[in-house]
C-alpha positions as CSV (number, residue, x, y, z in Angstrom):
1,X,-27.7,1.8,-4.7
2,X,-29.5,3.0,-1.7
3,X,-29.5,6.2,-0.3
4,X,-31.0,8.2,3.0
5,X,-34.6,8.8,3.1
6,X,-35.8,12.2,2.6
7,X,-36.5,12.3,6.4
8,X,-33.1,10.8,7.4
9,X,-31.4,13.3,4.9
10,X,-32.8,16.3,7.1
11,X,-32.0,14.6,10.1
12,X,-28.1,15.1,8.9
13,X,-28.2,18.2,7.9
14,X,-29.5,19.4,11.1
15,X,-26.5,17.4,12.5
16,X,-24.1,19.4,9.9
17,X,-25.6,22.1,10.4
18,X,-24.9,21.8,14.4
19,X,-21.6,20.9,13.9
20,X,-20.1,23.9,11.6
21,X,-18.3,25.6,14.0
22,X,-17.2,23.2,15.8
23,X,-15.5,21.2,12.8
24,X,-13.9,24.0,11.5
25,X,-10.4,22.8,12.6
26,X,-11.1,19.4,11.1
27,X,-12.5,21.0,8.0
28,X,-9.7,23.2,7.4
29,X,-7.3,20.3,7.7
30,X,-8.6,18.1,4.7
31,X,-9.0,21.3,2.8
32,X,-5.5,21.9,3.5
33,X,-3.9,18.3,3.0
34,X,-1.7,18.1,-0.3
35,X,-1.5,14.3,-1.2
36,X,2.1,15.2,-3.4
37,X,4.9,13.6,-2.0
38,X,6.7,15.2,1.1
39,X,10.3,15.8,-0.4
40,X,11.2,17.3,-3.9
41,X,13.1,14.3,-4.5
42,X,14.6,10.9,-4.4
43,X,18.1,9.3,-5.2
44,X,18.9,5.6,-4.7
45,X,21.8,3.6,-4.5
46,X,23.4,-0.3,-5.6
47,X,24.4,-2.4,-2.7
48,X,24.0,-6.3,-2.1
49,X,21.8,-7.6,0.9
50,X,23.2,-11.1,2.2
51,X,21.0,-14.4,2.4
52,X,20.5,-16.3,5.4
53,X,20.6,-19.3,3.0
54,X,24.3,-17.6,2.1
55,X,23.5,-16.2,-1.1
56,X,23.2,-12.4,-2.2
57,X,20.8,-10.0,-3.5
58,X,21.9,-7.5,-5.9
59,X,19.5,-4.2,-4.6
60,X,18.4,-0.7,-5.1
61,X,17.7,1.2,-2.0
62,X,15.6,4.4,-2.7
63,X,15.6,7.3,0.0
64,X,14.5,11.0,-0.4
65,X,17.3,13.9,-0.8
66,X,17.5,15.4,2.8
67,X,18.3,18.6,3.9
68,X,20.8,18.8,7.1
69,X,18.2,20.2,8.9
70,X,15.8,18.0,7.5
71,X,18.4,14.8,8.2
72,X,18.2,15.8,12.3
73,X,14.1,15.8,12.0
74,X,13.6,13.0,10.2
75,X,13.8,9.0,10.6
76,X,12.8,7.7,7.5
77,X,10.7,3.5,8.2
78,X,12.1,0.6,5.9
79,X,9.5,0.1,3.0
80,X,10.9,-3.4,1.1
81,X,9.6,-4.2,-1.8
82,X,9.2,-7.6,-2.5
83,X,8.9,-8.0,-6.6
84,X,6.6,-10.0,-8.8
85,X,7.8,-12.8,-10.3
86,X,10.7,-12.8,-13.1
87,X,10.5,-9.1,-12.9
88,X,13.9,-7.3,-12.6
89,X,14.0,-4.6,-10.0
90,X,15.0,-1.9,-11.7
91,X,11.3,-2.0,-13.5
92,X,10.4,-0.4,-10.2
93,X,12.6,2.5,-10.6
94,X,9.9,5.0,-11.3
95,X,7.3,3.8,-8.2
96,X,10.0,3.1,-5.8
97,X,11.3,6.6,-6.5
98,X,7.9,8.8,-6.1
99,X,7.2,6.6,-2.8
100,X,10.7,7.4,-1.3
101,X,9.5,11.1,-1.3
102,X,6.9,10.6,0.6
103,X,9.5,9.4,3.6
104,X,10.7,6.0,3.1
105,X,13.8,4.5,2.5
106,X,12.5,1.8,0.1
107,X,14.4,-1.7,-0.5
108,X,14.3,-3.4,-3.8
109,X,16.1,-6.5,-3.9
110,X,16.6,-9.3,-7.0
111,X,16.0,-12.5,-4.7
112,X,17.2,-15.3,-7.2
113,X,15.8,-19.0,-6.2
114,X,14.2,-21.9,-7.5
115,X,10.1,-22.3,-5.8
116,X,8.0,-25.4,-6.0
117,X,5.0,-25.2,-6.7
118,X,2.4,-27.9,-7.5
119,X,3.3,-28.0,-11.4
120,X,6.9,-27.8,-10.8
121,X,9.9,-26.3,-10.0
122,X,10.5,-22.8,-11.5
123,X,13.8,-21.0,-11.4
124,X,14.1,-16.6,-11.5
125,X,13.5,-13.8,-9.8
126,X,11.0,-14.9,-7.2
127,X,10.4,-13.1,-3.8
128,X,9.9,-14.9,-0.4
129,X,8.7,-13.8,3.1
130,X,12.6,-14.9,4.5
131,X,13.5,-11.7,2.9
132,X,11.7,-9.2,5.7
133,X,14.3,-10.8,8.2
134,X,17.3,-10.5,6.1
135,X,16.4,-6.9,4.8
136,X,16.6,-5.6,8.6
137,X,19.5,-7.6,9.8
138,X,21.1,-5.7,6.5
139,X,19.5,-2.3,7.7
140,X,20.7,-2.6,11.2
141,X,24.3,-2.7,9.5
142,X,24.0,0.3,7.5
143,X,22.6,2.5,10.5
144,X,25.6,1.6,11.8
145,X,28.1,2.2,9.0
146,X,28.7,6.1,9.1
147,X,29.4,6.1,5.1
148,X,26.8,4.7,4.5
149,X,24.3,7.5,2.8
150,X,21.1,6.5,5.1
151,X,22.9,5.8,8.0
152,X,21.9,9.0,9.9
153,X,18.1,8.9,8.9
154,X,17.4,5.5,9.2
155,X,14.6,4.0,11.5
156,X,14.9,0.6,11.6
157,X,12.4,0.0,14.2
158,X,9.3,0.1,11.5
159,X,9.0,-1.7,8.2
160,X,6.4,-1.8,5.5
161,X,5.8,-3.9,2.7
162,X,5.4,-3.0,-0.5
163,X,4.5,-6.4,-3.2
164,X,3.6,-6.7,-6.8
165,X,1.7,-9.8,-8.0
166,X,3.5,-13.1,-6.6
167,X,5.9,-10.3,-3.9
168,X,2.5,-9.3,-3.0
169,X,1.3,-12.8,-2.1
170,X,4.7,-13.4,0.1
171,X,3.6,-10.3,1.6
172,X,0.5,-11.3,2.6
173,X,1.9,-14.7,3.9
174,X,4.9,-13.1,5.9
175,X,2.1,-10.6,7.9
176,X,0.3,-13.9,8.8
177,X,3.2,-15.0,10.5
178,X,3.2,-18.5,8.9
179,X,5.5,-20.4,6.4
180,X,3.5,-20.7,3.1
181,X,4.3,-23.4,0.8
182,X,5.8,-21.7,-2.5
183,X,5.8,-18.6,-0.9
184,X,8.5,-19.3,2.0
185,X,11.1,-21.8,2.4
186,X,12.6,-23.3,5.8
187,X,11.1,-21.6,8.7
188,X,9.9,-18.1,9.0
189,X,9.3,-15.6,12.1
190,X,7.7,-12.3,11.7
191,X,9.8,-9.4,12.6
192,X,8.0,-7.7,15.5
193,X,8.9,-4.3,13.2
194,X,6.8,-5.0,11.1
195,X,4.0,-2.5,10.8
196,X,1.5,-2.6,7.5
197,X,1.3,-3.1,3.6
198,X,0.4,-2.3,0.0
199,X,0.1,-4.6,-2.6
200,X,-0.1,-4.2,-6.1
201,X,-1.8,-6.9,-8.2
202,X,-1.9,-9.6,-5.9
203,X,-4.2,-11.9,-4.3
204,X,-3.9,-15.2,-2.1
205,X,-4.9,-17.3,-4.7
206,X,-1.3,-16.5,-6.4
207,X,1.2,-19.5,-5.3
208,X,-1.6,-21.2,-3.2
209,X,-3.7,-24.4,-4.0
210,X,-7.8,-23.6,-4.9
211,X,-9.8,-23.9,-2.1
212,X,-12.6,-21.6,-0.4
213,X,-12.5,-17.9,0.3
214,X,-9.0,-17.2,1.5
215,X,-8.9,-16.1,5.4
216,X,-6.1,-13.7,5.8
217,X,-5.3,-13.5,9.5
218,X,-3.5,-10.4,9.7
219,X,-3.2,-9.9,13.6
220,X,-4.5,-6.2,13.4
221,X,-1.7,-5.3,10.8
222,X,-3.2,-3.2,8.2
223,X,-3.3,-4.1,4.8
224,X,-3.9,-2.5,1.6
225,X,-4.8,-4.1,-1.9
226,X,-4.3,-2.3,-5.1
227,X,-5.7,-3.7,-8.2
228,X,-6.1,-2.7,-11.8
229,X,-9.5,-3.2,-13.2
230,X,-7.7,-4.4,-16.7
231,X,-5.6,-7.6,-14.9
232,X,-5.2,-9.8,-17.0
233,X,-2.4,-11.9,-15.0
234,X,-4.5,-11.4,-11.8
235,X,-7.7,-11.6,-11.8
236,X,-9.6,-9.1,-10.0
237,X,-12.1,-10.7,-8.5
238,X,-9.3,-12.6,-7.3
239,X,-8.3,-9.7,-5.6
240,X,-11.5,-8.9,-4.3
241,X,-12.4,-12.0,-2.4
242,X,-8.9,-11.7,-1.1
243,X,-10.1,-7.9,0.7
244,X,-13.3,-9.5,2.1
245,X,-11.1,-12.4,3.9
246,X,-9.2,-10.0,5.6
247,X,-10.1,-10.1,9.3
248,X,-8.6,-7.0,10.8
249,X,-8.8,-3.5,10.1
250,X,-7.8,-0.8,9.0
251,X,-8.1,-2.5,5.5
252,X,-8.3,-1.1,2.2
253,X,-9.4,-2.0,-1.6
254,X,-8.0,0.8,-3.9
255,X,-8.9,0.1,-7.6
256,X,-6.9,2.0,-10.9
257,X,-10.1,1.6,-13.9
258,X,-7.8,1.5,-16.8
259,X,-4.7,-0.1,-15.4
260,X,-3.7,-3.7,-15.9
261,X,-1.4,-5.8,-14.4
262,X,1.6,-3.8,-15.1
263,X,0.3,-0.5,-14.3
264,X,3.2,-0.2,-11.5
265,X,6.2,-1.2,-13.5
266,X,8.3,1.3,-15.7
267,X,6.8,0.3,-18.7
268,X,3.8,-2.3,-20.0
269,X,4.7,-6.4,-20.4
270,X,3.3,-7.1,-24.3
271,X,4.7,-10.1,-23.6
272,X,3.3,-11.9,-20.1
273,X,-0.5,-9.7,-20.3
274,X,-2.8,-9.9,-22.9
275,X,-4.9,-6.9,-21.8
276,X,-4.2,-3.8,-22.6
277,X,-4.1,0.0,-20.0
278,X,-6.1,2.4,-20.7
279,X,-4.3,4.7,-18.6
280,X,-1.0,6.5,-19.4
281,X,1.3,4.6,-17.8
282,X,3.0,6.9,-15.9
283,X,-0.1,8.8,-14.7
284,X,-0.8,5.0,-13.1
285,X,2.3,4.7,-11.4
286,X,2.0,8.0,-9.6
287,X,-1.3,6.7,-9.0
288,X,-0.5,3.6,-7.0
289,X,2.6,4.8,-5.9
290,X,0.8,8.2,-3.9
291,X,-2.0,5.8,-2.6
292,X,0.3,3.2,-1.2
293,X,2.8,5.8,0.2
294,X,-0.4,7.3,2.1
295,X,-1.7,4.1,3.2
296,X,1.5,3.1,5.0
297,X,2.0,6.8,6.4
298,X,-1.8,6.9,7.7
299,X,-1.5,3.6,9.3
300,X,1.9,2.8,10.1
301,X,3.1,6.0,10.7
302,X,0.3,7.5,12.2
303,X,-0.1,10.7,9.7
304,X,-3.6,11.8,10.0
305,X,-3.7,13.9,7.3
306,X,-3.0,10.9,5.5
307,X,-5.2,8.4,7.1
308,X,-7.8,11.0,6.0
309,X,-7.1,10.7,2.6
310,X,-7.0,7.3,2.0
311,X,-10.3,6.4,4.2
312,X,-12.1,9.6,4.1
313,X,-11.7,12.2,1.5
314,X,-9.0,10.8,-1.5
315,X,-11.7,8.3,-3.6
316,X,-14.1,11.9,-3.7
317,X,-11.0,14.1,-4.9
318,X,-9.1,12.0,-7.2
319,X,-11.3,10.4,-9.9
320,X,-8.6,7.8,-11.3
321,X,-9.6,5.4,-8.3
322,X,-12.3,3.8,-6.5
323,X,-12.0,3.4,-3.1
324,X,-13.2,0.8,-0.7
325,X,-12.2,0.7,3.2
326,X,-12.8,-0.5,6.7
327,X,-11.2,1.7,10.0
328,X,-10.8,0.2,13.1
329,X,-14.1,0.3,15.1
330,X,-14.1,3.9,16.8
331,X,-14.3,3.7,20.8
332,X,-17.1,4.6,22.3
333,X,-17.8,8.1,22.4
334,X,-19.4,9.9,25.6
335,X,-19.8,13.5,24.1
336,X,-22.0,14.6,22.4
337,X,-19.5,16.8,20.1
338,X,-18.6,13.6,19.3
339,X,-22.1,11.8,18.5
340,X,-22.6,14.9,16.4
341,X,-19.0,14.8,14.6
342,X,-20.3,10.9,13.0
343,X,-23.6,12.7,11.9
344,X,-21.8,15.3,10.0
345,X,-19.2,12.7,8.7
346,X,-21.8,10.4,7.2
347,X,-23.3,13.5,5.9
348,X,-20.5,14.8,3.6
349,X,-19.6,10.8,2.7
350,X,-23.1,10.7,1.4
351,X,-22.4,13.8,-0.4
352,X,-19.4,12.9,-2.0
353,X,-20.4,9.4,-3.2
354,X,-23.2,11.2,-5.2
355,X,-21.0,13.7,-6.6
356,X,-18.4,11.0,-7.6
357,X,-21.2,8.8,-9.0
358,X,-22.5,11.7,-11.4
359,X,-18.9,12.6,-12.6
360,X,-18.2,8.8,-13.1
361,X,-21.2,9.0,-15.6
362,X,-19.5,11.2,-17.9
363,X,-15.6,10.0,-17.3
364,X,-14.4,7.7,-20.3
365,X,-11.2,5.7,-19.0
């Protein structure tokens, strides 16, 4: 690993030094920021989202207890969840409830169907990227059905994907804005609503042909990849070469050393992985959960506390993950409060990559 030159090293701190006072604001918010979840808690209800091919999902819809004060101040985005394959939803029960405190009303459909894929036809809980469109045509409904319970703190005008493992890879495909083979049947148009996502396990090797390094043209739509260092359904390097061929940022690779591949689901698959966590398995679903809940906030929602988090300070404060990220290029700055301001930011970076590399030394996963 390389680091600064002795000379360049006192080059910074002559920046940081420069800039103490004037980052105190800054510096007091990330000292400030709790990552926990917004709202004390969640409660979901059973409902059934209709099929533009005329069938039904049976769903859970996840959404954080409001106050009525708190109903008249908030309008809580759409997060849907698309599943992995032949998992039932109510697996997600524990992840979908911590990220509905953080301030989403999150969708988690069964989508019954048959895909074909190029060794056959498979039959089961399967999720597809027709699904965004027929998850917000359902939304609009409820915003407009006064018994419904999310009716008054709906927004409908932003949604988020959340994807485990094959959901993941019809996330990826639906930001694209193409029909996938597999992944998508009939035609498919990207809802202009749609906004960012986190995916758990996944990579766009998973209901695609082999081929080169997959190019994920994502149109500036951020997108986040959380992986488990013990897949053994997904391979991670998988995962990894699916990061680098995403063209846009914000972007971000977020891994969980001891998790596997079912690291967000209630409980561990015995059956379907081979490889088994490390990690407790609820400590990784609060885990993954509070890192894709930040994610979407920071970029979709434009919380700077928690854009901070996830590209600046989180992978130095919370020693389960490891962190890699790409911002949008800043715009060009014409202050010098603001030349200064990169100088101390690469500074304390530098610093916590070296603390986090000496504690990593001595953590046992």
């Amino acid at each position: 690993m390389n680091f600064f030159s002795s000379k360049k090293q006192s080059s910074v701190a002559i920046v940081g030094a420069l800039m103490i006072t004037l980052g105190v604001e800054r510096s007091a918010v990330s000292a400030t920021f709790n990552p926990a979840p917004l709202f004390e808690s969640a409660v979901s209800y059973s409902t059934n989202i209709p099929r533009t091919d005329g069938g039904v999902d049976s769903t859970d819809i996840y959404y954080p207890v409001l106050s009525s004060t708190q109903t008249q101040q908030n309008s809580l985005p759409i997060a849907l969840l698309l599943q992995g394959a032949l998992v039932d939803k109510s697996d997600y029960s524990t992840f979908a409830n911590t990220v509905a405190r953080y301030g989403f009303v999150v969708v988690v459909p069964n989508h019954l169907r048959t895909a074909i894929s190029p060794t056959g036809a498979v039959t089961g809980l399967i999720a597809e990227q027709q699904q965004l469109n027929d998850v917000l045509t359902y939304i609009q409904t409820e915003k407009s059905t006064p018994s419904s319970p999310i009716a008054n703190s709906l927004d409908p005008s932003t949604l988020v994907l959340l994807g485990h493992s094959f959901g993941g890879a019809a996330g990826i495909a639906a930001i694209q804005g193409q029909c996938f083979p597999t992944l998508c049947t009939g035609n498919f148009t990207r809802p202009k609503e749609l906004k960012a996502g986190v995916f758990y396990g996944t990579n766009f090797r998973i209901g695609q042909s082999s081929g080169g390094l997959p190019i994920i043209d994502n149109d500036g739509i951020p997108i986040a990849l959380v992986q488990g260092n013990r897949d053994g359904v997904a391979n991670p390097a998988n995962a990894q070469e699916t990061y680098a061929g995403i063209q846009d940022p914000p972007k971000a690779f977020i891994t969980i050393p001891g998790a596997n591949h079912y690291g967000i689901t209630n409980e561990d698959n015995l059956i379907r992985e081979t490889i088994r966590p490390t990690i407790n398995q609820d400590v990784a679903i609060e885990t993954i959960a509070r890192w894709s809940a930040l994610f979407l906030r920071g970029t979709a929602l434009n919380d700077k506390n928690a854009l901070d988090y996830v590209f600046n300070t989180g992978d130095a404060l919370d020693q389960k993950v490891s962190v890699e990220s790409v911002v949008k290029p800043i715009p060009e700055y014409t202050s010098v409060v603001s030349l200064l301001g990169l100088g101390v930011i690469g500074a304390s970076s530098l610093n916590r990559k070296k603390q986090k590399l000496v504690k990593n030394k001595v953590l046992k996963f």
